[in-house]
N, C-alpha and C positions, 0 to 999 in steps of 0.2 A: 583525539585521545584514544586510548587502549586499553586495556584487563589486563592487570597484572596478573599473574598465577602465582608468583613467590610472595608467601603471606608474610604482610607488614610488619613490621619488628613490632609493634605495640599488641598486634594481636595475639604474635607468637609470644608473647609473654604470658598474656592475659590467657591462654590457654593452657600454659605448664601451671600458674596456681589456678585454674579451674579444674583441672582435670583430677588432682591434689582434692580439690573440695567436692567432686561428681564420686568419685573412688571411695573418702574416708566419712563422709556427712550423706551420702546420699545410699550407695549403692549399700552400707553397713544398714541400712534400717527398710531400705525398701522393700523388703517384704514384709514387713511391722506395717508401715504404712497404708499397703495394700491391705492387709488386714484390716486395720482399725482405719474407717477411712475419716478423712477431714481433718486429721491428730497429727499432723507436721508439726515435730516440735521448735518451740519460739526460740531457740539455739540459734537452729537453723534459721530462721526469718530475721534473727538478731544479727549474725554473721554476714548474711548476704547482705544485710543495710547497710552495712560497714565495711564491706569490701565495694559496696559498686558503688559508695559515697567516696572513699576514699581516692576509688581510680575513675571514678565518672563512667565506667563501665555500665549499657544498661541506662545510662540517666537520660531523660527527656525536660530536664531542671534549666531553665533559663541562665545561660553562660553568662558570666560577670564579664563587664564591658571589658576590650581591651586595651592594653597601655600602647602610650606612643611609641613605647621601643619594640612592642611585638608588631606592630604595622608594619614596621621595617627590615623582618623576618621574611625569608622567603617564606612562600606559604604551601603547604604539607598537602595531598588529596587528602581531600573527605573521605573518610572511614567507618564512617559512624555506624550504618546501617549494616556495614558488612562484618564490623566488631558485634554488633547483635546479635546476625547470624553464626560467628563463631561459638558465641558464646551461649547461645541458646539452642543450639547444638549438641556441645560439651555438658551442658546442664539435662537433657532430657539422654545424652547419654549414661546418665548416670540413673535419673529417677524422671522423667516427663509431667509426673504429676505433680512431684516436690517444688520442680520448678515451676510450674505454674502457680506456685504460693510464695516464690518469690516476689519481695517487695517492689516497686521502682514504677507503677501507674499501669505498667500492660496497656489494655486494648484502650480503658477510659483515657490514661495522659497522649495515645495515639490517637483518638478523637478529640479532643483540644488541639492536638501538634496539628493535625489537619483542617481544622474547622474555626479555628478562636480568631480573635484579633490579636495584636502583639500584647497589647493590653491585659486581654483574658490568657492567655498564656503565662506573664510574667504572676498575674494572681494567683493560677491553680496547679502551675508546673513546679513553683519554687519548693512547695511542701516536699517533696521529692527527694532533697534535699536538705532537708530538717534533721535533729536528732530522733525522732522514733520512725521507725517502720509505720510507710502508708502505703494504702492498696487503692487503686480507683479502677472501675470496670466499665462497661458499654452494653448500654442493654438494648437491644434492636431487635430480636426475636421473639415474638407472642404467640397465643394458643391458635391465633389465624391466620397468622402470617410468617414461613419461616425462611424459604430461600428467596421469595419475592419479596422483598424488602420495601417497596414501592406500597405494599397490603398495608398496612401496619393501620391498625385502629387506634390507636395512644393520642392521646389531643392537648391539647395545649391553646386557651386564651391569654385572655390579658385584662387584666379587673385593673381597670383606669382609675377605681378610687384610691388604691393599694400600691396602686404600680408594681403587682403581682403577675408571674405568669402562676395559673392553676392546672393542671397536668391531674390528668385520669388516663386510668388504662391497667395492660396487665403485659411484664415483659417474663421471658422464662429463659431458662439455659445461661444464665447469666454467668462466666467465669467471673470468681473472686467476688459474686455478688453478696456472700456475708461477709469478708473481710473487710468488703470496702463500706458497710452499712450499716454493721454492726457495733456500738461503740464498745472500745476496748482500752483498759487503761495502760497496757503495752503499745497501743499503736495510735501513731496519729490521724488524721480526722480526715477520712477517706470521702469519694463520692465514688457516684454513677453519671454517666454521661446518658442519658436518654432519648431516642431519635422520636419526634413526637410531629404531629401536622399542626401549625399553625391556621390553616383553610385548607378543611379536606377538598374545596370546589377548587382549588387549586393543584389537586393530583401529587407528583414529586416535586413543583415549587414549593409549594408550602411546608414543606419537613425542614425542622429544622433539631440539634441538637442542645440538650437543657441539661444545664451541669445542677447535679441535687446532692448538696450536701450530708453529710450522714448526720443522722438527727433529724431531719426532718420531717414535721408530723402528716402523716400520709402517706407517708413513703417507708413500706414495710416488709421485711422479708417473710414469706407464707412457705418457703420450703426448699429442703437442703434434696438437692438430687441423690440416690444411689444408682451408682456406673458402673459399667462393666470394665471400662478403665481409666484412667486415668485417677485412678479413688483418693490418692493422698488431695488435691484438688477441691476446693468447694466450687456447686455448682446450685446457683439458688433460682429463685420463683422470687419477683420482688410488684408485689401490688402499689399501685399509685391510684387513692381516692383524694381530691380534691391537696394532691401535695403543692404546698406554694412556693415558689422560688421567688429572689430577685429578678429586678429589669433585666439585669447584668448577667444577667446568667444564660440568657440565651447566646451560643457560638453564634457569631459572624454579623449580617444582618438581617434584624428581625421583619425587614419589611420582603413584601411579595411581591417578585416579579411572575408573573404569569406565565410568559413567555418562554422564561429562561426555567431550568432546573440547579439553578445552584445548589439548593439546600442538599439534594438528593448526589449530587455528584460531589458533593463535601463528605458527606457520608461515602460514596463509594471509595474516596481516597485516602481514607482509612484502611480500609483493605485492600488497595495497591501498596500502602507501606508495610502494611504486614504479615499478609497472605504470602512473602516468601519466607518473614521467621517464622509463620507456623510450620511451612516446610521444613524450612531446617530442623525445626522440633522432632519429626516423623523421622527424618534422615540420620537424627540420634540415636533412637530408637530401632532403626534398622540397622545402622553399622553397629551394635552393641550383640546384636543377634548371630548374625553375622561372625564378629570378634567370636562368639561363644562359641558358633561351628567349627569354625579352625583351629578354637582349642582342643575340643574334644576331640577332632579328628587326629590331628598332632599328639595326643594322647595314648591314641591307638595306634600311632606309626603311619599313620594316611597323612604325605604329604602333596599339594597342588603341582602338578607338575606343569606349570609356564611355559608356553612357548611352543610347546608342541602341536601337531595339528591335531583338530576337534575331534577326528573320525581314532585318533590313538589314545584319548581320555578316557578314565571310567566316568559312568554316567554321574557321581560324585562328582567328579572334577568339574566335567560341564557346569553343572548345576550351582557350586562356588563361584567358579570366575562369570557365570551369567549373573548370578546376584553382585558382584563387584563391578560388570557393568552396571547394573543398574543405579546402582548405589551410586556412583562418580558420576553419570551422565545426568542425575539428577541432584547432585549438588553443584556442579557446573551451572546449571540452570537456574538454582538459589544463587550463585554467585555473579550472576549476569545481572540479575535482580536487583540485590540490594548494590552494586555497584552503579546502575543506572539510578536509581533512588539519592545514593549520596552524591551523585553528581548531576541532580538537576534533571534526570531526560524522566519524558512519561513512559511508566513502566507498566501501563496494564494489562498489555498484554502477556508482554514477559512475567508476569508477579499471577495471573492466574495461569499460563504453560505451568509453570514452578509449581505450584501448587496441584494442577492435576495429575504431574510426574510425579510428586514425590507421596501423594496419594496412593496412586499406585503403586509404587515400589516401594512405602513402606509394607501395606498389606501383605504385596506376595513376596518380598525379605523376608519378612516374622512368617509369614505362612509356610514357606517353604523351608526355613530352618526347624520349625518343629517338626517336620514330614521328615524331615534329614536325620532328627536323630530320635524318632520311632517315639516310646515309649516314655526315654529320659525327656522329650521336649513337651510332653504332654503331663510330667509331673509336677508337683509342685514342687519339688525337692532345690529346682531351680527357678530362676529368673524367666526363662524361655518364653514359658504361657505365659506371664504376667506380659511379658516385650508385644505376643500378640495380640493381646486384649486390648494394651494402651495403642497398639498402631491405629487399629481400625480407625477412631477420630479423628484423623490427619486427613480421612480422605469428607470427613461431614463439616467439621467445624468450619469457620471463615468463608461458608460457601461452598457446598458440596464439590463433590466430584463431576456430576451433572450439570449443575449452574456455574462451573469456569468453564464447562467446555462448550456452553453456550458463549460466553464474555471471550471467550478466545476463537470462535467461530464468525463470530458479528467484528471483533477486532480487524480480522485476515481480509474477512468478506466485505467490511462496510458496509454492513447493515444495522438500524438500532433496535433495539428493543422489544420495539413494535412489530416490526418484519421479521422478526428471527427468534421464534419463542419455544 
């Protein structure tokens, strides 16, 4: 098999009306939002429910079975991962933070797609799917443990009279951790996916993944972050004192092998699948910048003169088409990515490369277009500042910048964990 580079007719669709929605719902209020943070309005979260229900866009919803005449269908590539990437793209080209309040499971229903049984998937993915906007999230980061994920102090028993798991701890930075835990009589009944140790004397065997309903008593949000970007966005503190779940609630299976590290590489494969959409996110956010330089400059009768050698450019010109490499060699990279993802091959390498390019080329795209246009990219009159305050988190969130290029060092090298720290 091969990369296609001429995008899919489904996707080129789904991007003429998202772009239609990133322009007239997103780009119209983001600077409202940036103001006022956490106040996305439910317009907006009502629309997107009903656009990515209608085309499946986005959904991570357990497909209805299919009929005997589509078996007989030739069958289509997989697309799925790489319509995400389009699409969450087009969306953060418009507002990055808006879209991270879009509805559709995020990181929580990609920690079930990674970790559940088919069982637990058809249970907590179908909501997704439902008449109201739901939100679910993944809380893996605490006050001691943040890129070593392996740390994590959060615990989880099992009270045999109850046939309860009981879950203590304390998780922070949690995207979408009020929406998804907060009840709301707009949205439907969100959870948190929470990476907890079953037996700490068991190191990363014993982590396992514990789906917690919203509602649940112990399970409490203690506080709303304020960011430097991404502010339309909630970002919560969510306390677990003695919160009970179901048997059933633990992803995969809840017994210990010692030996092995499943629990812990269930969880890492969470972030092979989406460590390249958070790229793409960054990559929004950077060609939006970018897009704004060219206008301006085109404004003032500076157009890019193509083609010619580098020593006959002004140093303007350079400085554009270097950012227009940067910007295509690092969605090339996303697009390796979730191509490899929808078709089956292990991408983890590829999925943090992607992520520590597009780290850095979002930063110094947004950085270097506000330096390009002096004064105006430093006001607030525009979008500019806002593109580089939201980039910066492209290069922290899903594993910093530092710890992929440890996981892409150990990839190359063959070495684990232990030997390469």
């Amino acid at each position: 098999m091969c990369i296609e580079f001429e995008t899919p007719k489904p996707i080129a669709q789904q991007q003429y009306v998202l772009k239609t929605v990133a322009e007239n719902m997103m780009r119209s209020v983001s600077r409202e939002m940036d103001e006022n943070e956490h106040a996305v309005p439910y317009g907006y979260i009502e629309f997107m429910h009903a656009a990515m229900k209608a085309t499946g866009a986005g959904s991570l919803a357990p497909k209805s079975e299919k009929k005997e005449e589509d078996l007989n269908k030739p069958k289509r590539p997989p697309i799925g991962y790489q319509m995400l990437a389009h699409m969450l793209e087009m969306l953060s080209w418009g507002d990055v933070g808006m879209y991270l309040v879009t509805p559709g499971g995020g990181l929580g229903a990609a920690a079930v797609e990674a970790a559940a049984t088919p069982e637990q998937k058809q249970k907590f993915l179908a909501r997704f799917g439902e008449e109201k906007p739901t939100f679910a999230a993944m809380c893996m980061t605490e006050p001691g443990a943040g890129s070593d994920t392996s740390a994590i102090k959060t615990n989880a028993y099992l009270d045999e009279k109850t046939n309860e798991w009981v879950i203590n701890g304390e998780k922070i930075f949690v995207t979408a951790g009020h929406k998804s835990m907060v009840p709301d009589e707009c949205f439907g009944k969100g959870f948190i996916v929470v990476w907890a140790s079953i037996d700490p004397s068991a190191g990363r065997a014993g982590m396992r993944g514990f789906v917690i309903e919203q509602g649940t008593p112990g399970a409490t949000v203690t506080k709303l972050e304020h960011k430097m970007g991404i502010r339309a966005s909630d970002t919560a503190a969510i306390s677990l004192i003695d919160a009970r779940v179901p048997y059933d609630h633990v992803l995969g299976n809840p017994t210990v092998e010692k030996q092995t590290e499943k629990g812990f590489k269930k969880a890492m494969a969470t972030f092979d699948a989406t460590r390249p959409l958070v790229a793409a996110t960054g990559i929004g956010v950077a060609r939006a910048s970018l897009e704004f330089v060219k206008e301006k400059l085109a404004e003032n009768g500076i157009e890019i003169r193509y083609g010619l050698p580098r020593n006959k450019l002004t140093s303007i010109e350079r400085d554009v088409i270097d950012m227009e490499i940067m910007l295509r060699s690092s969605w090339l990279m996303v697009i390796k990515a979730v191509w490899m993802a929808d078709n089956g091959k292990p991408n983890a390498l590829e999925s943090s490369m992607c992520k520590v390019k597009a780290g850095d080329v979002t930063t110094k795209i947004t950085q270097k277009a506000v330096e390009l246009m002096g004064p105006l990219g430093y006001s607030r009159e525009f979008l500019l500042e806002k593109w580089f305050r939201d980039a910066k988190i492209t290069d922290i969130y899903e594993g910093t910048g530092q710890i992929n290029r440890l996981v892409v060092a150990r990839q190359i090298l063959g070495y684990s964990g232990r030997e390469l720290r």
